[in-house]
VMD Tcl script that draws the C-alpha trace (Angstrom):
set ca {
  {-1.65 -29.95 97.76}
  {2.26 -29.73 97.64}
  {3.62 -27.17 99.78}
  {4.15 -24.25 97.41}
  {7.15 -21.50 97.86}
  {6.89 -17.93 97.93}
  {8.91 -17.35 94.92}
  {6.38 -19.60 92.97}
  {3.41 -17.76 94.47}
  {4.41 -14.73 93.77}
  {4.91 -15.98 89.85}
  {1.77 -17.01 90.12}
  {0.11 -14.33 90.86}
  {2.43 -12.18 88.25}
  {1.44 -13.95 85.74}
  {-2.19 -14.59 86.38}
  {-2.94 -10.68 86.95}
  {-0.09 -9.01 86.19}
  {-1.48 -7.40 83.21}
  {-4.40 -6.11 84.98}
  {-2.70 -4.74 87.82}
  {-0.26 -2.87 85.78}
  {-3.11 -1.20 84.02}
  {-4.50 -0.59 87.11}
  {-0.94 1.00 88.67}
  {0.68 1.49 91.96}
  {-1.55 3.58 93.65}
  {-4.87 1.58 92.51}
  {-3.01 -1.38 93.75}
  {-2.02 -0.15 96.64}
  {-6.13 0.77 97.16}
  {-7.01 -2.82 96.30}
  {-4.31 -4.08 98.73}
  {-5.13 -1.76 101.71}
  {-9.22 -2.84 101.02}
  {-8.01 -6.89 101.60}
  {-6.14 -5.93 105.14}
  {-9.64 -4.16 106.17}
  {-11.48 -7.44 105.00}
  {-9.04 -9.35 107.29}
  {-9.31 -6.70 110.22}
  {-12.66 -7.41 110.36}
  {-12.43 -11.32 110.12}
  {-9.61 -11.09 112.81}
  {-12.22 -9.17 114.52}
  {-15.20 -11.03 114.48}
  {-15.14 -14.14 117.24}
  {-17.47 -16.41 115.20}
  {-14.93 -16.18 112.26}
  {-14.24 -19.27 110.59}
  {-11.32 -21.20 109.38}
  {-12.34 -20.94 105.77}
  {-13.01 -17.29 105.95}
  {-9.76 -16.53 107.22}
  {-7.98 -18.48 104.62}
  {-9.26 -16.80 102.37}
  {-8.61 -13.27 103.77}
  {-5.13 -14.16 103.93}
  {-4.58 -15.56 100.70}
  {-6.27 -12.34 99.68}
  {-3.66 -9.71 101.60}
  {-0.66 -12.01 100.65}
  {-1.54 -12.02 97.00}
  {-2.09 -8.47 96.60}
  {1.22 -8.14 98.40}
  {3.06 -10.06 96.06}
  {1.17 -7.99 93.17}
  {2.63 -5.01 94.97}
  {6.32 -6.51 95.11}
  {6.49 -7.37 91.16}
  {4.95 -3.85 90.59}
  {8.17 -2.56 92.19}
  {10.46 -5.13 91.11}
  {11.22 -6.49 94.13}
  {11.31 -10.33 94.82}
  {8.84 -10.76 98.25}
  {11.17 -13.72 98.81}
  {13.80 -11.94 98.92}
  {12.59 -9.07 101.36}
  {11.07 -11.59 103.64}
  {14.70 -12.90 104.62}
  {15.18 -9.81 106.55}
  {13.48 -11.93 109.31}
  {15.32 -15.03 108.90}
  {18.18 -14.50 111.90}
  {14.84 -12.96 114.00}
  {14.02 -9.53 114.92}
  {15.85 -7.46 112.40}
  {16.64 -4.76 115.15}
  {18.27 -7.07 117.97}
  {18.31 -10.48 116.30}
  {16.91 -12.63 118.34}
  {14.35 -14.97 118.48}
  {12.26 -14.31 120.29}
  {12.27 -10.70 119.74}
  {13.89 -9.07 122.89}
  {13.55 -5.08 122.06}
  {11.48 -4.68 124.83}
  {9.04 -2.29 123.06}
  {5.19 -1.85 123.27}
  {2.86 -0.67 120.73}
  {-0.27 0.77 120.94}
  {-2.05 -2.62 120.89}
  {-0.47 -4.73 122.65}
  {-2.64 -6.02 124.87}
  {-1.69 -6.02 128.59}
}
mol new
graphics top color blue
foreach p $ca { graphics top sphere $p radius 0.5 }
foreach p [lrange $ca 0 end-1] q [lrange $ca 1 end] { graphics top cylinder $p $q radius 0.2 }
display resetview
């Protein structure tokens, strides 16, 4: 398969369920989207997951991110730029802010 952009995936996905997902709205969306990162937590998770499964967790999140984008009529191409110069706080690559979260592991 031909490598595939993110402006045509999200187009994809806009067309193939845009209908539905504007019936559904923003905020059932939203639930749909935040059910697909949980479904990849748990993959992520799991040590015996395999390469298929996690394909298609991703796939999963990334579409109904892109579903989320159109819904607010903003290009996910556009927004993912941000990160194109690195870290959009100190711009470099890689990041050098120094920060820890919560789970980083140490």
């Amino acid at each position: 398969m031909a490598d595939v952009t993110i402006k045509e995936f999200q187009d994809v996905i806009a067309r193939t369920f845009g209908d539905k997902d504007s019936a559904r709205g923003m905020a059932g969306t939203f639930m749909w989207f935040s059910e697909e990162v949980g479904e990849l937590a748990r993959a992520l998770k799991r040590k015996d997951a395999d390469r298929e499964e996690l394909l298609v967790e991703f796939s999963d999140v990334f579409a109904w991110l892109c579903t989320l984008a159109s819904m607010a009529g903003t290009d996910i191409n556009e927004a993912v730029t941000r990160y194109m110069d690195g870290c959009p706080r100190c711009h470099a690559i890689p990041c050098a802010c120094g920060e820890r979260t919560r789970f980083q592991v140490v």
